[in-house]
N, C-alpha and C positions, 0 to 999 in steps of 0.2 A: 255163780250165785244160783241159788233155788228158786223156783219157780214160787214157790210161797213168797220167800226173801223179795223178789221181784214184784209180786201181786203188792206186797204190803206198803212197796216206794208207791206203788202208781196209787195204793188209796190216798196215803198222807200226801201226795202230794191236790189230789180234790179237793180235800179236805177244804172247808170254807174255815176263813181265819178266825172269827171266833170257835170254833170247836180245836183247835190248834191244843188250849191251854189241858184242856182235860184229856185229849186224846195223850198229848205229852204226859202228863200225871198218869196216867194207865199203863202204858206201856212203861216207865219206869216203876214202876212195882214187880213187876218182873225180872228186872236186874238186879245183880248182884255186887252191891259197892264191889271194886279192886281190890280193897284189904281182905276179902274175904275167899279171892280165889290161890289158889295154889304157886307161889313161884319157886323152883322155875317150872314151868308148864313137863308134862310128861315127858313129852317129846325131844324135850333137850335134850335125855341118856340115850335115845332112840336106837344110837349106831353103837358098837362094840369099839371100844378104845378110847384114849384120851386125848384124840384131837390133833398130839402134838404131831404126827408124821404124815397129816394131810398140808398142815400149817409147813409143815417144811418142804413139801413141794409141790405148795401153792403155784409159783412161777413156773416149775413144768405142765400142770393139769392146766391152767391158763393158755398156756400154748398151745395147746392139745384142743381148747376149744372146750371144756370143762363145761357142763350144766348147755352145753346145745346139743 
């Protein structure tokens, strides 16, 4: 998490409860409904190929310790 991302919990969480509502309404203007973002995200074609011959030896790379 970013140092901004981090500053921005520890203010809202100061925040005195009536000011909650508006702070809420500000920062949602800045987002962007879901229907309006891209699926599927970029990243899904990221890697070269079509998946199937990781999926097939799924159970070997597992054993192997895969993603540690």
């Amino acid at each position: 998490m970013s140092a901004d991302r981090d500053e921005l919990l520890r203010l809202v969480q100061e925040l005195p409860d009536e000011q909650v509502r508006q702070a809420l309404s500000d920062v949602r203007k800045h987002l962007r409904p879901a229907s309006e973002r891209p699926w599927p995200p970029a990243f899904f074609s990221s890697a070269p190929g079509d998946g199937i011959s990781i999926a097939e030896q799924a159970d070997e790379l597992l054993r192997e310790g895969f993603g540690r």
